[in-house]
C-alpha positions as CSV (number, residue, x, y, z in Angstrom):
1,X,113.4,165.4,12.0
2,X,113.4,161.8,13.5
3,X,117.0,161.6,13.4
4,X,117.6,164.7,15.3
5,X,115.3,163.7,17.8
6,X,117.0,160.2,18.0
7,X,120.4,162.0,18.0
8,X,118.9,164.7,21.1
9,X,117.3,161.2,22.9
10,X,121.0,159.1,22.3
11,X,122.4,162.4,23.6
12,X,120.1,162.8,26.7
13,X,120.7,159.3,28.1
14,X,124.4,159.8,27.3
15,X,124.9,160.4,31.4
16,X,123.0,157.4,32.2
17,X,124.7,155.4,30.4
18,X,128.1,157.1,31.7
19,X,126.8,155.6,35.5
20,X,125.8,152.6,34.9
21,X,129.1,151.9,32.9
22,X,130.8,152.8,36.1
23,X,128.3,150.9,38.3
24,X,129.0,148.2,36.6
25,X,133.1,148.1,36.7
26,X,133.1,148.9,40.1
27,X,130.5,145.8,41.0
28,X,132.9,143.8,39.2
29,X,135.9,144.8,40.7
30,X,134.4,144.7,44.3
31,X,133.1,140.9,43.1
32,X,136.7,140.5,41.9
33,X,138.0,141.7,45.5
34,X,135.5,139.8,47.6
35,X,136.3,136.3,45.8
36,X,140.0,137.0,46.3
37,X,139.3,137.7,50.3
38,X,137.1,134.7,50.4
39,X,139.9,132.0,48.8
40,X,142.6,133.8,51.3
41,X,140.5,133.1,54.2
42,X,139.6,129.9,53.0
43,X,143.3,128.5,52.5
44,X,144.5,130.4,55.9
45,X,141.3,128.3,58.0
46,X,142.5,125.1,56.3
47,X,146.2,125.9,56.7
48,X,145.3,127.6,60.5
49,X,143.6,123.9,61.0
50,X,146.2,121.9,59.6
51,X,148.7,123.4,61.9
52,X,146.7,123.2,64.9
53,X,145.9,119.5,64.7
54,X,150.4,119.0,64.6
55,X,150.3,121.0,67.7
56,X,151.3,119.1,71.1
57,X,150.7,121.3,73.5
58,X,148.3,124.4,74.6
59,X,150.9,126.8,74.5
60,X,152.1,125.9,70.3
61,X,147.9,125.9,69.7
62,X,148.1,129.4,71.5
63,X,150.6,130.8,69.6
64,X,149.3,129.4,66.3
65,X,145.8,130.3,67.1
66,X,147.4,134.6,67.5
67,X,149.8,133.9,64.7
68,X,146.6,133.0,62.5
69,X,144.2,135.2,64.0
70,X,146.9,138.6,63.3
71,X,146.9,137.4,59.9
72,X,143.3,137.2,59.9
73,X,142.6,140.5,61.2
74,X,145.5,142.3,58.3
75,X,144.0,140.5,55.4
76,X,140.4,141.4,56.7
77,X,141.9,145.3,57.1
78,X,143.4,145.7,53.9
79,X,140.4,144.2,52.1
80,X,138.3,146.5,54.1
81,X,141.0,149.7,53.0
82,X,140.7,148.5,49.5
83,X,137.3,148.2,49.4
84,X,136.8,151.7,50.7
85,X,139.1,153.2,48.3
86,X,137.6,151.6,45.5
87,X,133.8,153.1,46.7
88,X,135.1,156.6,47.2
89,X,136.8,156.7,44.0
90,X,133.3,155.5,42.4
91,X,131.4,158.3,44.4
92,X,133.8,160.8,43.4
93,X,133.4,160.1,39.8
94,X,129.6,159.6,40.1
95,X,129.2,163.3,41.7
96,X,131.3,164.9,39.0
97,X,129.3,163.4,36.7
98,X,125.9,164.0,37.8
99,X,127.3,168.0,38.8
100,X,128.4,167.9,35.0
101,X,124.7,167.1,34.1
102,X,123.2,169.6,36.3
103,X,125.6,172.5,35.1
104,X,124.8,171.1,31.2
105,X,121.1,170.5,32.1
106,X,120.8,174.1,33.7
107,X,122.3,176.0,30.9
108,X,120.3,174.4,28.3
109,X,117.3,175.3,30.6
110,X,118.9,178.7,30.4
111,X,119.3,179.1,27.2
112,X,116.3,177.2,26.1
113,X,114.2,180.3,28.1
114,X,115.8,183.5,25.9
């Protein structure tokens, strides 16, 4: 009798466990993402300052200053694409899941009533 209801209780939690497993890869991944973006802006300031202090002239500093700030703006895009993707996917797999639960929840309900 205990272990059925153990087995029914493992069985019940089953879905939770299912989302927070996915929770938790996509925090990863998203930390994994976020300390990438953070060393690539990090070593294009330094390099962005390096080559502005060789500069002679307003003009160079101008066109380094755009050439930087382009990069900037494609590596801050792309993070933001990936980033989005990466969500979306999660909440797409999070709905089917909890829809899954609600159909299994609804006919065990169902059946549970004849």
């Amino acid at each position: 009798m205990i272990d059925k209801m153990n087995e029914q209780f493992k069985d019940s939690l089953k879905p939770v466990t299912e989302l927070a497993t996915l929770n938790m890869s996509v925090l990863q991944e998203l930390a994994e993402k976020q300390n990438a973006l953070f060393t690539t802006l990090l070593s294009s300031g330094v390099s962005f300052a390096e080559t502005a202090g060789q500069q002679k002239d307003v003009m160079s500093l101008a066109e380094a200053q755009k050439a930087y700030l382009e990069t900037l703006q494609t590596t801050i895009t792309e993070s933001a694409k990936e980033t989005y993707t990466l969500v979306s996917g999660a909440q797409e797999k999070a709905g089917a899941m909890i829809k899954g639960l609600s159909e299994e929840m609804t006919s065990k309900m169902t059946a549970a009533t004849k």
